[in-house]
N, CA, C and O atoms as a MOPAC input file, in Angstrom:
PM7 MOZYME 1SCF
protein

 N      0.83000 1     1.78300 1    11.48100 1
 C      1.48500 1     0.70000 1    12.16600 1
 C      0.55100 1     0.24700 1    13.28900 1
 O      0.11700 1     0.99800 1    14.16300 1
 N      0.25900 1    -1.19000 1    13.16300 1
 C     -0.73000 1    -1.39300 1    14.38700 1
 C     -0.21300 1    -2.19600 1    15.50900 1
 O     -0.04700 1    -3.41300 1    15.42600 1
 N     -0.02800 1    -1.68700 1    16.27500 1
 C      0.18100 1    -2.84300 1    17.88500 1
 C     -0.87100 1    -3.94200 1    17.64300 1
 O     -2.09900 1    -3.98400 1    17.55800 1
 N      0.31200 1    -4.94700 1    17.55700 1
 C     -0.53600 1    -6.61500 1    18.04500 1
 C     -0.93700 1    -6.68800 1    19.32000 1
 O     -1.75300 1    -7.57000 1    19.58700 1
 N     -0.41900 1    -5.70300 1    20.50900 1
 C     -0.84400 1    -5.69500 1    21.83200 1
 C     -2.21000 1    -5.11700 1    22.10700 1
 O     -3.01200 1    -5.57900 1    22.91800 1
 N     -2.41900 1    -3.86100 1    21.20400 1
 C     -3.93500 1    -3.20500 1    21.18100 1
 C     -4.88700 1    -4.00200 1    20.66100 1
 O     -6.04400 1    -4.15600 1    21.05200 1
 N     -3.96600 1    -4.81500 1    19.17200 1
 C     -5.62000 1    -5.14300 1    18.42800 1
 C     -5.80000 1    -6.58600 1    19.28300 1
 O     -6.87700 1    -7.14500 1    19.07600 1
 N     -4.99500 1    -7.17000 1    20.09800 1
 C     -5.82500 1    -8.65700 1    20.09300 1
 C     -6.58000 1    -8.39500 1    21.49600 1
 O     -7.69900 1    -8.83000 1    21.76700 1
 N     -5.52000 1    -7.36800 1    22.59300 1
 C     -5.99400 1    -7.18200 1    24.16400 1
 C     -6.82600 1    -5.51900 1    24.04200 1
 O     -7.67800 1    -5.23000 1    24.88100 1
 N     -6.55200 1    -4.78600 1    23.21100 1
 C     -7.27000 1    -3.64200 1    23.91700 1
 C     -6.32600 1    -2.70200 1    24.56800 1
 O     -6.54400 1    -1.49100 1    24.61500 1
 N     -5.07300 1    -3.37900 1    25.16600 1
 C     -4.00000 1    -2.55100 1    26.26700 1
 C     -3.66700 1    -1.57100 1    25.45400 1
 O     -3.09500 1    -1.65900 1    24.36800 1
 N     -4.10800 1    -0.46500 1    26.11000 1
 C     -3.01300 1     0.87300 1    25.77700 1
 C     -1.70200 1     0.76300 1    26.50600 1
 O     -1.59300 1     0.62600 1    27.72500 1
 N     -0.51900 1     0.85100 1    25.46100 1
 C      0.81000 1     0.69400 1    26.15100 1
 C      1.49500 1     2.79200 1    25.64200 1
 O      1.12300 1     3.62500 1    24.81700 1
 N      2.30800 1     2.75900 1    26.44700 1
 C      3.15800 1     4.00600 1    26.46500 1
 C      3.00500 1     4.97100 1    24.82700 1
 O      2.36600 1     5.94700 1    24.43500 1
 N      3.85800 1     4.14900 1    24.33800 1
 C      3.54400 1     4.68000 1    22.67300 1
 C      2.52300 1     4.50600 1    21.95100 1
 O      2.78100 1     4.73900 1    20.77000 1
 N      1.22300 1     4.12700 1    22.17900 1
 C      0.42100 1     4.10000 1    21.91900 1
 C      0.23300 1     5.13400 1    20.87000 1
 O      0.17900 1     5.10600 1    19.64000 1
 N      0.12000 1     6.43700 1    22.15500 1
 C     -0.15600 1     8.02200 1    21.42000 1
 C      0.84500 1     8.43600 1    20.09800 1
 O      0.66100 1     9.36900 1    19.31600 1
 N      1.67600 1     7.69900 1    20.09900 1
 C      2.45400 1     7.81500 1    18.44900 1
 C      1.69500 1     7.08400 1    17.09700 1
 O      2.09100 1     7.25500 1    15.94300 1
 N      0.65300 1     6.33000 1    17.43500 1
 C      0.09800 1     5.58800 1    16.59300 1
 C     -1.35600 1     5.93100 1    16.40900 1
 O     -1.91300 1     6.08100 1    15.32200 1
 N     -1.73800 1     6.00400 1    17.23700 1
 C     -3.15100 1     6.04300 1    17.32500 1
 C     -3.70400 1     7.49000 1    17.49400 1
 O     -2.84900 1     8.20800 1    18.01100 1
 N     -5.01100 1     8.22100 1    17.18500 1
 C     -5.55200 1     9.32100 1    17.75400 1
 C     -7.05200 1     9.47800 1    18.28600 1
 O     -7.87100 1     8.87200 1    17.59500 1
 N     -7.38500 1     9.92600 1    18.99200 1
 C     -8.60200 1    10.35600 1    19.14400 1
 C     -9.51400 1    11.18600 1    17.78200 1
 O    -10.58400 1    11.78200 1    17.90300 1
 N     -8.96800 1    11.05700 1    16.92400 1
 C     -9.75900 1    11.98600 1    16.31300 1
 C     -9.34000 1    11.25100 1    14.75900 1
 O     -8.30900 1    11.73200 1    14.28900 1
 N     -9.83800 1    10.42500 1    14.11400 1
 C     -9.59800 1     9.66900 1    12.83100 1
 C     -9.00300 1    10.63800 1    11.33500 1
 O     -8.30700 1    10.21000 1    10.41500 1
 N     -9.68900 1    12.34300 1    11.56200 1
 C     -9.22600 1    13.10100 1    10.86300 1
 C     -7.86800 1    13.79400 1    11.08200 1
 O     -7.33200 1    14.74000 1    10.50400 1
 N     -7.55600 1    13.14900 1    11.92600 1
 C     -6.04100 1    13.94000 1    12.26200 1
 C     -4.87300 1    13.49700 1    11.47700 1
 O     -4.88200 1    12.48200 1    10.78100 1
 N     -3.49700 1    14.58600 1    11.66200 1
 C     -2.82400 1    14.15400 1    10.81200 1
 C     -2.19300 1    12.98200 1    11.28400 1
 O     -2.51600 1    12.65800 1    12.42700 1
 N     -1.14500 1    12.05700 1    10.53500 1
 C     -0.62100 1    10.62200 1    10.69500 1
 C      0.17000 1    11.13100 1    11.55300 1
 O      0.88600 1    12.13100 1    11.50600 1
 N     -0.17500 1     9.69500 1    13.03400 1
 C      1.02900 1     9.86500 1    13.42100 1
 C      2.86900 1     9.14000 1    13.69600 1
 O      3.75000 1     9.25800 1    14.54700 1
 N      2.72100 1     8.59000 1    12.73500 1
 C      4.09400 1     7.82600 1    11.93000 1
 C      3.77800 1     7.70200 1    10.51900 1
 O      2.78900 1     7.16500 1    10.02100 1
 N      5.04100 1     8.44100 1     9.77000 1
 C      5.25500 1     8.06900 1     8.20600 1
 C      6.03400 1     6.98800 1     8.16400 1
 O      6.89100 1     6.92200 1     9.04500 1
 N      5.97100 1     6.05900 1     7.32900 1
 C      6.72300 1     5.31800 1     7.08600 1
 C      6.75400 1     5.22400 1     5.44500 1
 O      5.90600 1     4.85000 1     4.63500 1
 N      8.31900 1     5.80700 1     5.27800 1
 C      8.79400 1     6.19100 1     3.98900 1
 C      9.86300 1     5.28100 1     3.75900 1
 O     10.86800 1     5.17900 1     4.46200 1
 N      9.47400 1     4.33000 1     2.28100 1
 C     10.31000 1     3.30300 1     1.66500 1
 C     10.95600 1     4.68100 1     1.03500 1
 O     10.40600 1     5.59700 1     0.42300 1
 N     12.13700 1     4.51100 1     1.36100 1
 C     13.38400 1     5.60300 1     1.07300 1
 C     13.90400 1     4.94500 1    -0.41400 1
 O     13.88600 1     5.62500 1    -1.44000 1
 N     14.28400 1     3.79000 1    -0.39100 1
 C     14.99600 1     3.08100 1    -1.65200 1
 C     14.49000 1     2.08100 1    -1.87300 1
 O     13.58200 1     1.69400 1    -1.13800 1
 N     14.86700 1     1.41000 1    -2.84900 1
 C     14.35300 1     0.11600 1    -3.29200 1
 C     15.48900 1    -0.59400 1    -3.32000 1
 O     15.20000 1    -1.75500 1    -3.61000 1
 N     16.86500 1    -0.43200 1    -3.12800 1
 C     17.89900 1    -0.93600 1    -3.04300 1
 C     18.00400 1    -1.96600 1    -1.78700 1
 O     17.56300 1    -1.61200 1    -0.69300 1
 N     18.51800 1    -3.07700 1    -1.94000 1
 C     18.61800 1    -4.07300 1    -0.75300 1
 C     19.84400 1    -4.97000 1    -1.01300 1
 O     20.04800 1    -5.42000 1    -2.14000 1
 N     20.64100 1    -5.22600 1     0.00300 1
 C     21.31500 1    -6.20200 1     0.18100 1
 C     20.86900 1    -7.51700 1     0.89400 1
 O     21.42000 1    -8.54700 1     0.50500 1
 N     19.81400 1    -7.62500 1     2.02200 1
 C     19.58700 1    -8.32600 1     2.58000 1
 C     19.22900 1    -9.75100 1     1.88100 1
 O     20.08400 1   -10.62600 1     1.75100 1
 N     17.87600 1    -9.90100 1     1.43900 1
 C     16.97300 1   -10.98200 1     1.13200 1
 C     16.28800 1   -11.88000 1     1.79900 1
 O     16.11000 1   -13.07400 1     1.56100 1
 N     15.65200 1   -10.72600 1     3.27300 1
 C     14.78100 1   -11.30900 1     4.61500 1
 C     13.74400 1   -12.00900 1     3.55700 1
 O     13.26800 1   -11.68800 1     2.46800 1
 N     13.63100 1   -13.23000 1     4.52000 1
 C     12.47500 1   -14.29200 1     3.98600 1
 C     10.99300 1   -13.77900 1     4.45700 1
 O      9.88100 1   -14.21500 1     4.15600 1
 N     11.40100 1   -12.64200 1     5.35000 1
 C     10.32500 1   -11.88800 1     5.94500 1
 C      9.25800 1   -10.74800 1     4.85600 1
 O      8.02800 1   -10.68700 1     4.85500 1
 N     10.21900 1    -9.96400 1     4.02700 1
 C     10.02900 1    -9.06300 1     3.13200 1
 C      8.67900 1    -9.26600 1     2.53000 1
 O      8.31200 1   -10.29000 1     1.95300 1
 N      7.98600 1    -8.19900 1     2.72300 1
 C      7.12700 1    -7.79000 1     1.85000 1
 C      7.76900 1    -7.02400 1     0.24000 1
 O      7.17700 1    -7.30400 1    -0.80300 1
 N      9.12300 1    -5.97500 1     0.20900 1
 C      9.11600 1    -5.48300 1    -0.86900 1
 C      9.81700 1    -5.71300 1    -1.63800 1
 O     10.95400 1    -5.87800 1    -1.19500 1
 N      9.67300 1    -5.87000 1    -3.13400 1
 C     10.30700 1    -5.97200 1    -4.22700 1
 C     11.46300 1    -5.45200 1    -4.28800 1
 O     11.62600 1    -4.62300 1    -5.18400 1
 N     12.71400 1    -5.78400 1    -3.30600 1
 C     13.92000 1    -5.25600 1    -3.69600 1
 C     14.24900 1    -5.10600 1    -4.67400 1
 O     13.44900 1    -5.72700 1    -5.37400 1
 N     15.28800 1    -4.44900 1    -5.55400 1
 C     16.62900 1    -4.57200 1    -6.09900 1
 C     17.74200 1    -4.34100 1    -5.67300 1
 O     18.05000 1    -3.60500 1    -4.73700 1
 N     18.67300 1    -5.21800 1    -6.62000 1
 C     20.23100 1    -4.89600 1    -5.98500 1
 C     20.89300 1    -3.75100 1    -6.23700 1
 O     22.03000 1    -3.51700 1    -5.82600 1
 N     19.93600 1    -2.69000 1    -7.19300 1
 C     20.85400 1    -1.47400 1    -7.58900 1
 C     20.15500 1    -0.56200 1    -7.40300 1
 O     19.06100 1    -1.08200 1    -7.18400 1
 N     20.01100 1     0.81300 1    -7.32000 1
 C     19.07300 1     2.00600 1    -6.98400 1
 C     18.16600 1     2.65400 1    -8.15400 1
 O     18.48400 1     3.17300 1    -9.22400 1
 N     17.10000 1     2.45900 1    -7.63300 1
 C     16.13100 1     2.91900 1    -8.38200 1
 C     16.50200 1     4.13700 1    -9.16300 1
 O     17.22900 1     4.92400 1    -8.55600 1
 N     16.14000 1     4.47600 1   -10.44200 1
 C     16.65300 1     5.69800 1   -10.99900 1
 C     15.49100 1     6.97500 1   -10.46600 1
 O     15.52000 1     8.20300 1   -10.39200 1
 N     14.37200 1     5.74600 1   -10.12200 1
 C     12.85900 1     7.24200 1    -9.90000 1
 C     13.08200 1     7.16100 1    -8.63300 1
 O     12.14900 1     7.76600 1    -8.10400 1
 N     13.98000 1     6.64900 1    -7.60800 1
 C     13.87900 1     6.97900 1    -6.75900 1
 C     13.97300 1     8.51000 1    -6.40200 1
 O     14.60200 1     9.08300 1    -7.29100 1
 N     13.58700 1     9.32100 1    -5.46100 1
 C     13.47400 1    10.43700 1    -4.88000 1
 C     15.32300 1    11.12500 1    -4.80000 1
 O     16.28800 1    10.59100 1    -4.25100 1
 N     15.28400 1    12.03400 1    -5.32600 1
 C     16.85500 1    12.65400 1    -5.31200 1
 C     16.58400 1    13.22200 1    -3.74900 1
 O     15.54200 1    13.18800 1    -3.09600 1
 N     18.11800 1    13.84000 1    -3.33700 1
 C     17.64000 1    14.13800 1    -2.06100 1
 C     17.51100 1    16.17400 1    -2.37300 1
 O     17.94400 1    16.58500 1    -1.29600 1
 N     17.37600 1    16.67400 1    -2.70700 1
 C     16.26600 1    17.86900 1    -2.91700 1
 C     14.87400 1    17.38600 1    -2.89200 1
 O     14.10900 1    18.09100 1    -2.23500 1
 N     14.48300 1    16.57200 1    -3.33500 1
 C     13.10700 1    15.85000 1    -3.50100 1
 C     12.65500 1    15.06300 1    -2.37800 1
 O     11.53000 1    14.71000 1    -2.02400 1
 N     14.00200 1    14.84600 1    -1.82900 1
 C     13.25200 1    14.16700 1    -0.55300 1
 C     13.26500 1    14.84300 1     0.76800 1
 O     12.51900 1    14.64900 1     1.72800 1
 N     14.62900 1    15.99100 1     0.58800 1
 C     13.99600 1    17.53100 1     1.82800 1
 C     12.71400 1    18.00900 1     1.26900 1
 O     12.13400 1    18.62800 1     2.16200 1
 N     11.93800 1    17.99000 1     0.05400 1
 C     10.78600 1    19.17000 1     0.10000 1
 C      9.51300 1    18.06600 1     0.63700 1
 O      8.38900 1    18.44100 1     0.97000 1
 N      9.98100 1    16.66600 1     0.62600 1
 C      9.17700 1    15.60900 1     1.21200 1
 C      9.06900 1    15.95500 1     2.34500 1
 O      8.00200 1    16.34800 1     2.81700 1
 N     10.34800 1    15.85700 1     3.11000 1
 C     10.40100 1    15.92100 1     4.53700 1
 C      9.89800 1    17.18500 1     4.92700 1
 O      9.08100 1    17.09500 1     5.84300 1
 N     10.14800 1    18.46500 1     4.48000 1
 C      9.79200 1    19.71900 1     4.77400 1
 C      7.83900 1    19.70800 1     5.05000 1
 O      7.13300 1    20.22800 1     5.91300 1
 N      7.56800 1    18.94200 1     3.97200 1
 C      6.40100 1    18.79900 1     4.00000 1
 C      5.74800 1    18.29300 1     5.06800 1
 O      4.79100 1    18.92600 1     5.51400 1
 N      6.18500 1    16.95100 1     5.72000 1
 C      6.28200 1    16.45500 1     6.57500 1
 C      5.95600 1    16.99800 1     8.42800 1
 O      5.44000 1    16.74300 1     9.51600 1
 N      7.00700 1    18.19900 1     7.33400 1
 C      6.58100 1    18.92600 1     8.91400 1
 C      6.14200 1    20.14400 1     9.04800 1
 O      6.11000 1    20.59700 1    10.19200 1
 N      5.78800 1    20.80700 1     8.15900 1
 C      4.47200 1    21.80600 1     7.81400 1
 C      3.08800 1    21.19100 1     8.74100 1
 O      2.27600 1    21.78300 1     9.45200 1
 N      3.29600 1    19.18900 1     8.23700 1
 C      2.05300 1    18.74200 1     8.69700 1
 C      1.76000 1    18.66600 1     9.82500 1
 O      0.57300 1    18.48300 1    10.09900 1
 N      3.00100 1    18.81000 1    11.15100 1
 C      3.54700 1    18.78900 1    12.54900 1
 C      3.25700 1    16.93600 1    12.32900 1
 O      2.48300 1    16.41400 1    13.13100 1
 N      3.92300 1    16.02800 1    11.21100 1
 C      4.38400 1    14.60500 1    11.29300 1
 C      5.12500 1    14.31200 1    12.31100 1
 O      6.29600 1    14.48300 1    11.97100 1
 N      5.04500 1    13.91400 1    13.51900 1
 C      5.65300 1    13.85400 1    14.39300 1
 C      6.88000 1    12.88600 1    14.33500 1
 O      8.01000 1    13.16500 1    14.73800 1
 N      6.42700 1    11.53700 1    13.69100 1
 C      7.43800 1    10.50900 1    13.13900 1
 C      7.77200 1    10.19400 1    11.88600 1
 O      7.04500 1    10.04000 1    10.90500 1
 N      8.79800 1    10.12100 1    11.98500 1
 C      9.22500 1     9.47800 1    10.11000 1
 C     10.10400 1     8.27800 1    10.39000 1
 O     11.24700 1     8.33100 1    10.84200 1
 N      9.37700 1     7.10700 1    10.04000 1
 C     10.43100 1     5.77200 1     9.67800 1
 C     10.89300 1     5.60500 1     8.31300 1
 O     10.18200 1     5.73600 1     7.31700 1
 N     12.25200 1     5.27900 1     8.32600 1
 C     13.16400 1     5.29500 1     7.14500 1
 C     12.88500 1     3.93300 1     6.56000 1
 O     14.02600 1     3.47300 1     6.55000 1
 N     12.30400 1     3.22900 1     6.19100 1
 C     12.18100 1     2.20800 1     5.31500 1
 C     13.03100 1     1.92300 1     4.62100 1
 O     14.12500 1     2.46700 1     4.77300 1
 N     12.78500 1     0.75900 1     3.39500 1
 C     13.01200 1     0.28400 1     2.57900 1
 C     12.42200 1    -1.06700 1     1.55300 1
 O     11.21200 1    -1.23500 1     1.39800 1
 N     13.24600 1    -1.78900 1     1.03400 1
 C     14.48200 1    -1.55200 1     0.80000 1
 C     15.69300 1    -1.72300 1     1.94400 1
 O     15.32900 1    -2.20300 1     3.01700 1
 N     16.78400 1    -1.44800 1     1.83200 1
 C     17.82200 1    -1.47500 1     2.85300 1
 C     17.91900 1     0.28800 1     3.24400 1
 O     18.74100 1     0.52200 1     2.35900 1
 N     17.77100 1     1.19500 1     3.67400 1
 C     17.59700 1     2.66300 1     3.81200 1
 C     18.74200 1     2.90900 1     4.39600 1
 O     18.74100 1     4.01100 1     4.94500 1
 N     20.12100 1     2.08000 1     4.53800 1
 C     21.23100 1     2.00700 1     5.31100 1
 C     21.76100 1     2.33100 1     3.77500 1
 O     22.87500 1     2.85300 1     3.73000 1
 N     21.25700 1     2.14400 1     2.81300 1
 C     22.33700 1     1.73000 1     1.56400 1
 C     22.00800 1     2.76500 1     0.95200 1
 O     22.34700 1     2.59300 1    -0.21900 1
 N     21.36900 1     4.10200 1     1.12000 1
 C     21.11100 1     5.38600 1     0.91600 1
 C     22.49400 1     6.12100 1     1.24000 1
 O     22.85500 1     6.32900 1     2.39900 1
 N     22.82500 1     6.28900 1     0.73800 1
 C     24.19700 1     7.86000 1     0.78900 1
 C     23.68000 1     9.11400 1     1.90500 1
 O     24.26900 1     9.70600 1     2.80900 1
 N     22.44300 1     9.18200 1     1.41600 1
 C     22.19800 1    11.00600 1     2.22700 1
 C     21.46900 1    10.76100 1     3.58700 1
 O     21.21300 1    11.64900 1     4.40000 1
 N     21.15000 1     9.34700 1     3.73300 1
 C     20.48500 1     9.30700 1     4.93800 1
 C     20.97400 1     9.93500 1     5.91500 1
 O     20.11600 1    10.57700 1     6.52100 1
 N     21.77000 1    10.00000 1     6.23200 1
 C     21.98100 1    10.55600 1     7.85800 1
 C     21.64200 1    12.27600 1     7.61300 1
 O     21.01600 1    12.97900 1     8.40600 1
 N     22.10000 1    12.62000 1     6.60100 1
 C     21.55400 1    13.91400 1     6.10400 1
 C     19.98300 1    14.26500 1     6.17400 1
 O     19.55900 1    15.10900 1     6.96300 1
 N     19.43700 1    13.79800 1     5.59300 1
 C     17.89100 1    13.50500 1     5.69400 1
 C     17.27900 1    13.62100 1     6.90200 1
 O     16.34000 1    14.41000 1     7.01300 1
 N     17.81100 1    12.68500 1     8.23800 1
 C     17.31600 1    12.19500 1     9.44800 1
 C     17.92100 1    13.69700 1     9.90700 1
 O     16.86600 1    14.32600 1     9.82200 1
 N     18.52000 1    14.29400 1    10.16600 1
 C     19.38900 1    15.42200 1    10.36700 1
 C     18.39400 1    16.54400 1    10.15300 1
 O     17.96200 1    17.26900 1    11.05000 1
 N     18.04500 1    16.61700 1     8.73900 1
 C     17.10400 1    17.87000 1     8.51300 1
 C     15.64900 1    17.15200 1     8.89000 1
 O     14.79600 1    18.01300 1     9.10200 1
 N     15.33600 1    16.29500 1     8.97700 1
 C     13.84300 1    16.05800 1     9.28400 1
 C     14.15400 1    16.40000 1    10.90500 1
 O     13.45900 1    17.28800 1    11.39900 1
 N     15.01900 1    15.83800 1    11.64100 1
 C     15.02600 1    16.27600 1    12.99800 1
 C     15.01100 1    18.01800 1    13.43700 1
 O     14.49000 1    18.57100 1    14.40500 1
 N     15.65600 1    18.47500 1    12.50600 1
 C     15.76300 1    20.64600 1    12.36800 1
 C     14.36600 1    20.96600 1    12.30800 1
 O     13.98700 1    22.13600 1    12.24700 1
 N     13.59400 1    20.00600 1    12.32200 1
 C     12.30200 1    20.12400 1    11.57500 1
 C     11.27200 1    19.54600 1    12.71600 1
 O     10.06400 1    19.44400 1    12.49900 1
 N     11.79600 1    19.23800 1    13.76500 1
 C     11.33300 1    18.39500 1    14.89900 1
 C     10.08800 1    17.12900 1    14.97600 1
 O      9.19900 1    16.80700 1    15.76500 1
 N     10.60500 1    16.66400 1    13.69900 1
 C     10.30700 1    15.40900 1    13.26000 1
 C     11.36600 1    14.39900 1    13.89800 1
 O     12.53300 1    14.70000 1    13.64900 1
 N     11.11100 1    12.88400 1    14.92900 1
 C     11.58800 1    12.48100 1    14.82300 1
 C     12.32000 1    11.44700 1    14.27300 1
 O     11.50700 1    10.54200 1    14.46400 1
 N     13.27600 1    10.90500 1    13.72000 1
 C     13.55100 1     9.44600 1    12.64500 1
 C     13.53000 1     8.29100 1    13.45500 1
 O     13.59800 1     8.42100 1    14.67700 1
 N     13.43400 1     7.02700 1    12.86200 1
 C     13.69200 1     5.86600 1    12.99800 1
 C     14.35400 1     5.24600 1    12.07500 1
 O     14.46200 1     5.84800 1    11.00600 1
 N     14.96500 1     3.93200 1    12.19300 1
 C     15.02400 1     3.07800 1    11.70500 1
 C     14.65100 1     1.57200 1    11.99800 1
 O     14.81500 1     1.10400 1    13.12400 1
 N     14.16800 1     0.86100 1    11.00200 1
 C     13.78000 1    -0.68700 1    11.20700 1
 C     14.44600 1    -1.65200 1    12.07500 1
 O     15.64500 1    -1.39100 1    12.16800 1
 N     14.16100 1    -2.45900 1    12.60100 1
 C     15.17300 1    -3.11900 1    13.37200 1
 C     15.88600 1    -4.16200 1    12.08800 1
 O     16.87300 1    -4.82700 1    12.40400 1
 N     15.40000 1    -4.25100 1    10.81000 1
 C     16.06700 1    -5.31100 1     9.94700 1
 C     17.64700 1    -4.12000 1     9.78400 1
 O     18.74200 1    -4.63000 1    10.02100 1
 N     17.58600 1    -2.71000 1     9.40800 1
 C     18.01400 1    -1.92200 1     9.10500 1
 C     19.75500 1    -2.15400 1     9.68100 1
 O     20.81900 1    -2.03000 1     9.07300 1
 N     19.55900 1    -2.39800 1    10.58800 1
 C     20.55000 1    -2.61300 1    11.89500 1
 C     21.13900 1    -4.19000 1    12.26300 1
 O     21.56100 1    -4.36500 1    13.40600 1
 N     21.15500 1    -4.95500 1    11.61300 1
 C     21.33300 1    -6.11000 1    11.78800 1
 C     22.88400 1    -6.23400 1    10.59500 1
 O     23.45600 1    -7.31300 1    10.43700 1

């Protein structure tokens, strides 16, 4: 995720250090995981190929704790919930729950919330 504030001025702002590192080999510091492909919206903004119904390859949620687990083996400090609509996920709050046991913290999009 890149700050439009860094790349056009240079300014280091507060969260910076969630994005960026001193060291290019380090691990990421924000995931951003398209959770579903499911959407209700139809932002004119969208980059992704919604659908209106749930992916069948989408990630079951056993598959998506050994994701998250993984996650934080890596010490991933952030995980954004993507999509898709990631509101229209069933186990999410479950998910954000164990990635947090895991001291990973979650987000969500600001489209997410609207």
């Amino acid at each position: 995720m890149i700050s439009w504030t860094k790349l056009l001025t240079d300014y280091v702002q507060d969260n910076d250090s969630l994005r960026y590192a001193d060291n290019p080999t380090c691990i990421p510091k924000i995931v951003v995981w398209n959770t579903t492909s499911h959407c209700n919206l139809g932002c004119q903004h969208c980059y992704f190929e919604a659908t209106e119904k749930q992916d069948p390859l989408e990630l079951t949620k056993d598959e998506a704790k050994d994701f998250i687990e993984d996650l934080g083996k890596f010490k991933v400090p952030v995980l954004l919930f993507s999509g898709g609509e990631p509101l229209l996920r069933q186990d999410l709050f479950e998910l954000g729950k164990f990635a947090k046991d895991r001291g990973i913290k979650t987000v969500l999009p600001q489209t997410a919330l609207l």
